[in-house]
N, C-alpha and C positions, 0 to 999 in steps of 0.2 A: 578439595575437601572429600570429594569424591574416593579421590585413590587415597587418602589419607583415611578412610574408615575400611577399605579394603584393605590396609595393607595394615589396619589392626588386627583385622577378623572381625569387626564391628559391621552392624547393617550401614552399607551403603544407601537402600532407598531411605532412612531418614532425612539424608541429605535434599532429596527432591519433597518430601512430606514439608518438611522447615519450610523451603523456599514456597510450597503453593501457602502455608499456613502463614506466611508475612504477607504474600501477594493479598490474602484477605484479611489482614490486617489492614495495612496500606491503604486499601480499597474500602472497606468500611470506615475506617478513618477521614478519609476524602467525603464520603458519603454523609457521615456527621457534620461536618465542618459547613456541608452545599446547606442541610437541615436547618441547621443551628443560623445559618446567616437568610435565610430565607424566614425563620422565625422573628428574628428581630426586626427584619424589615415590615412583616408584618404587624408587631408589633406598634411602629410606627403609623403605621395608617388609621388602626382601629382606635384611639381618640379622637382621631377627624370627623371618622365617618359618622352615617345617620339610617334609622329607620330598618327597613331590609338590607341596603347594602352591610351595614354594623354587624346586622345577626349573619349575614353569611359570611364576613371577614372572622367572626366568635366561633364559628361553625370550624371553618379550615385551619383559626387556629389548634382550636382543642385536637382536630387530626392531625396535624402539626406535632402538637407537644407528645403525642401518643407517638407519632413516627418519630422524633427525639430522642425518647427514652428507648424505643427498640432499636434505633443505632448504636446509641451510648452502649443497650447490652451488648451486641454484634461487636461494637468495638471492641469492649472489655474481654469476652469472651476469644475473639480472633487474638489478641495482646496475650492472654493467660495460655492461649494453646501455644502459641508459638514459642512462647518464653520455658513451657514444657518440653517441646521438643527442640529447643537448642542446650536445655540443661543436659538432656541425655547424650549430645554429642560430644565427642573429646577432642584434644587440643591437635592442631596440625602437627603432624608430623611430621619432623627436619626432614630432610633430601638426604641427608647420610647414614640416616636411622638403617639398621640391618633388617630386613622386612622377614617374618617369620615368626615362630612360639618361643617358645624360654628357651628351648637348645639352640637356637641361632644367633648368638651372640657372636660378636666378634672379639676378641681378644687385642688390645691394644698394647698393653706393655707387662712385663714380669719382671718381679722387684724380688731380692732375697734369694737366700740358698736354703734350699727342704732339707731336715736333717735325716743322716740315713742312722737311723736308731740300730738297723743289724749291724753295723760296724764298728760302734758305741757299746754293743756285746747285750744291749738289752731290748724287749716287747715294751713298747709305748702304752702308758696306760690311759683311758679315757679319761674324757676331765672328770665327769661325776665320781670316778674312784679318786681319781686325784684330790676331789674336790672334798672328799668324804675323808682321805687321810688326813686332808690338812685342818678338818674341824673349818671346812670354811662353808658346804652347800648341803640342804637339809630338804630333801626335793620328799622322804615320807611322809615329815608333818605336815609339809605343806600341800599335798594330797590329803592329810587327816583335816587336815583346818577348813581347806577348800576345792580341795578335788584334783583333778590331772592337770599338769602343764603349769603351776603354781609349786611354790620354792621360796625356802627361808637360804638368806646370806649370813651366816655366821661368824662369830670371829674374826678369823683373819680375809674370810670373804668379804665382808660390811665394812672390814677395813680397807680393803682393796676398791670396793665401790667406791669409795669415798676418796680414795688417791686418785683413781681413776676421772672423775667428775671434776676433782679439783686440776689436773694436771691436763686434761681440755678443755677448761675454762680458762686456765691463765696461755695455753697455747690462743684459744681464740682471742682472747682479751688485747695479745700482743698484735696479734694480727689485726686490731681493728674493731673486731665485735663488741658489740654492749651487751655486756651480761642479764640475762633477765628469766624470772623467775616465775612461768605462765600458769595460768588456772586450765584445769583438765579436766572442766565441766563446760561447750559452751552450746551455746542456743542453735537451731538449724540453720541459720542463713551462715554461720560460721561455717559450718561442715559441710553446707553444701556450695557457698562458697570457692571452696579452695578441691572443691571435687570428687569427696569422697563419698557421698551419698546414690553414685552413679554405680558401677561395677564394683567398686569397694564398701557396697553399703551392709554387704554380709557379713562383713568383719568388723562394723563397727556395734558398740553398745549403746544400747537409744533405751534411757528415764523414761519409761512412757508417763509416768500420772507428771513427771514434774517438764516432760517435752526436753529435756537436754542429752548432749552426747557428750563419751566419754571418748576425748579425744586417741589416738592411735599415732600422736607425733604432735611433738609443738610445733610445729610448721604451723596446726592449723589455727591457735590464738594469737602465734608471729605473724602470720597473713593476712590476720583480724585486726590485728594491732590499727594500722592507719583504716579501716573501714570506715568509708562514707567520708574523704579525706582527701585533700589535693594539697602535694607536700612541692616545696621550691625545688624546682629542680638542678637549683643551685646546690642543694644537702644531700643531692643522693653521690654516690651511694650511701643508703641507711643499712645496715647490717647489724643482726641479733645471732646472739648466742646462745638459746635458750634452753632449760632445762625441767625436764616435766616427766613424771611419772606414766606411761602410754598403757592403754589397750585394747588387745586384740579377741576377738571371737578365733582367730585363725579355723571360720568355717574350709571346710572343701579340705584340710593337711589328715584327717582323720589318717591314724595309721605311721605318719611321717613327724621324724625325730621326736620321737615318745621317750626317750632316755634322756634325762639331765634336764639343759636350761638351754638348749639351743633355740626353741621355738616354745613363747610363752603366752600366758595370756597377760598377763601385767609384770613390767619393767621399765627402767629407768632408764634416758637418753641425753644427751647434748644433741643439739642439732643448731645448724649455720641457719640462718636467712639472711636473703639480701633483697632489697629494691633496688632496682635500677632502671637509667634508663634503657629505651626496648635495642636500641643501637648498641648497647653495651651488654646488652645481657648474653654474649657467645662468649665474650671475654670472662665474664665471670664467671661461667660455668665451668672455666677452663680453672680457676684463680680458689673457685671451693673446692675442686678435684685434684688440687696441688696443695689444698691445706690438709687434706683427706689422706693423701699420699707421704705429706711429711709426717703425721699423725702416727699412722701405722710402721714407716721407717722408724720411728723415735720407739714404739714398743719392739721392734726387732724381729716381725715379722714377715713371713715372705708371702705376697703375693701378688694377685693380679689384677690388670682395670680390664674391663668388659667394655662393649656398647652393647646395652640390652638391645636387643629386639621389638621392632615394633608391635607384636601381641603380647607382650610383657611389660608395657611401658603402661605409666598410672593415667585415667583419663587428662589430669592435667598438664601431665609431661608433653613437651616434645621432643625430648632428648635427653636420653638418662645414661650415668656412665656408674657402673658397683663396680668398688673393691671387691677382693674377695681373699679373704684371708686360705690357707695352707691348713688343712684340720688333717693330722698326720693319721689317727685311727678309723678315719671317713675314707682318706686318699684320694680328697679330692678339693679343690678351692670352695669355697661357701661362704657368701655373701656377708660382710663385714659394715660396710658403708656403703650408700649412693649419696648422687648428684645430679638432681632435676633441674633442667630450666622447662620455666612455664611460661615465659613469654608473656604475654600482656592476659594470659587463658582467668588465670585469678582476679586480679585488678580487675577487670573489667566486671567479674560476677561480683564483687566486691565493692567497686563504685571505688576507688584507692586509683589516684590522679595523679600527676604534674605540672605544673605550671611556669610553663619558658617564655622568655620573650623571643619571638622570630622576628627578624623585619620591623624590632621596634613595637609590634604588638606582643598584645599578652595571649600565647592557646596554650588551654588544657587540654590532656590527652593523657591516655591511660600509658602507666608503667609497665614495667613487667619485674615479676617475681622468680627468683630462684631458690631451692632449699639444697642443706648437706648435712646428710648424718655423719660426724665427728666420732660419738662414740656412744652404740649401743651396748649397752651393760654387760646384760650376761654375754653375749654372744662374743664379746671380746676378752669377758672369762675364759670361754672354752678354748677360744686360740692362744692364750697366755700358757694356762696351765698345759693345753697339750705338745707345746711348741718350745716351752721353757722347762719340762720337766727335765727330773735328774733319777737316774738309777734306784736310788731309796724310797722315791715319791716326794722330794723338796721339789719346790719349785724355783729358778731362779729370777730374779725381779729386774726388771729392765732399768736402766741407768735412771730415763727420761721420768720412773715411777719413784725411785727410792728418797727424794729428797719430803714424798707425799706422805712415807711408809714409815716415816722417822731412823730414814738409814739406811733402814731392812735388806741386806743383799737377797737372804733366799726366805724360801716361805718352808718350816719345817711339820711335819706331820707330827700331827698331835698324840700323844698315847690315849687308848683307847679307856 
């Protein structure tokens, strides 16, 4: 655990704080339990007795019940620090994790050919103008309405959300997933939960007078979904496919991708979940970064899978692997999709169980959880439109989209 907060950039002494803050937990604990049955015994005698012996058996209980209750707090108090200082710690870190910051990624496979737009005879335009020709993204009002990073889909853009969202639901659908449709308000134990109230808690929006969050990915009511829950471990794998409106404060970006819809404060996602069990869950991590992979092959773009880095990985991760789509007027790959497994790190904050038979008996024991973005909204706007433009500013509509688009081959620009 040790080298797994070091090889975050996270403090490694929490690790020895946790361990002495259980050690008195444990030990106060023990210390209650000596109280408490020393009480009772006492208990017992003081009927019996008579005269002096009575009043001073009365005498040692009442100090008794005084040293009781100041265990019980000692307890409670040792139980609440400790259960603080293991919320702040994140989830072990695989052994194959590439250890370093965001530029230490490893590069695992390259999918697609980048187009060479100077030999095509023309300058590649950005999506927002693209976006702007085709009457599809309205990125002023939506600064007039509500400020920077906020954006109307228009037209043929709202039409495109809408192919888009249907045409990764019926790819998950076929694959297994139950389609489900989450609430993107939920209570603290939800979000903190599944991890995000730790390093990620600057980017999320916290309701103060009404106490709720405004979730930043339906992972976190999919992850909530079985809470406080021991499911057969006969039914896993369970798998959702869930689709929710997200958002983000994206504190600390000030300055970074302030043009278009690449980086927003509220937009629309599919995202995978799975439960499984903790024996299976490498397999499946492998198995949503192949649905991930076929996803983006069906829209006809090229790019790449990463292993993130371990100072880049979310506290619940232990191994994350992004797409990263080809953004021709950036020139350079930019994050499209990931794929986390969290290993048992969720489930366990969560109370979300299994129950097998071994050996003829019945043990529960916690599952593990995995998540995959499918398809985030705009940002798979931006690769569409910059990746499928055409000379004039149409755009042309990927095979896998046009049955969604009612036909639609190309997307044409509107008169002004």
């Amino acid at each position: 655990m040790r080298a797994s907060q070091r090889a975050r950039g996270e403090d490694v002494e929490l690790v020895d704080a946790l361990l002495s803050a259980d050690e008195r937990r444990r030990s106060s604990s023990v210390r209650f339990d000596e109280l408490r049955a020393e009480q009772k015994s006492l208990g017992k005698l003081i009927p019996k007795a008579a005269g002096d012996e009575k009043a001073e058996l009365l005498k040692k209980a009442a100090e008794l019940s005084a040293a009781v209750k100041a265990a019980d707090a000692a307890q409670d108090e040792a139980k609440e620090e400790t259960q603080a200082l293991l919320r702040k710690l994140g989830n072990l870190v695989h052994p194959d994790v590439p250890v370093g910051g965001e530029e230490d990624f490893r590069v695992l496979e390259t999918h697609g050919t980048i187009r060479d737009f100077t030999a095509e005879g023309f300058e590649p335009k950005d999506h927002l103008e693209i976006g702007e020709l085709l009457g599809a993204i309205d990125v002023e009002r939506g600064a007039k309405v509500s400020g920077s990073r906020f954006y109307y889909l228009t037209g043929v853009g709202a039409l495109l959300e809408l192919a888009l969202v249907n045409a990764a639901i019926a790819q998950a659908t076929a694959a297994g997933f139950t389609p489900m449709l989450t609430p993107a308000l939920v209570r603290p134990r939800a979000m903190e939960g599944t991890g995000f109230l730790g390093q990620a808690a600057e980017n999320v929006y916290h309701l103060e007078k009404d106490d709720y969050y405004l979730v930043g990915t339906s992972e976190v009511p999919l992850a909530a979904y079985h809470m406080d829950e021991i499911v057969d471990a006969a039914k896993l794998p369970l798998r959702y496919a869930g689709f929710s409106p997200c958002f983000r404060r994206e504190a600390g970006t000030y300055g970074k991708d302030t043009r278009g819809i690449f980086r927003v404060h509220q937009f629309d996602k599919v995202e995978m979940f799975s439960y499984v069990a903790p024996e299976d869950a490498q397999a499946e991590h492998q198995r949503l970064l192949d649905w991930e992979k076929q996803w983006l092959t069906g829209l006809e773009l090229p790019f790449q899978v990463i292993d993130v880095a371990t100072g880049d990985l979310g506290a619940s991760a232990s191994r994350k692997f992004d797409c990263e789509a080809w953004i021709p007027t950036q020139g350079k790959y930019r994050e499209l999709t990931s794929a986390s497994n969290c290993d048992e790190f969720q489930a366990r904050r969560l109370s979300v169980r299994m129950r097998e038979n071994v050996d003829g008996k019945q043990k529960v024991s916690p599952l593990a959880t995995l998540n995959g973005t499918l398809c985030a909204i705009p940002r798979t706007i931006v690769a569409l439109f910059e990746n499928h433009q055409q000379a004039d500013g149409s755009v042309r509509v990927p095979e896998v989209l046009r049955p969604y688009l009612g036909g639609r081959e190309i997307l044409e620009p509107v008169a002004k």
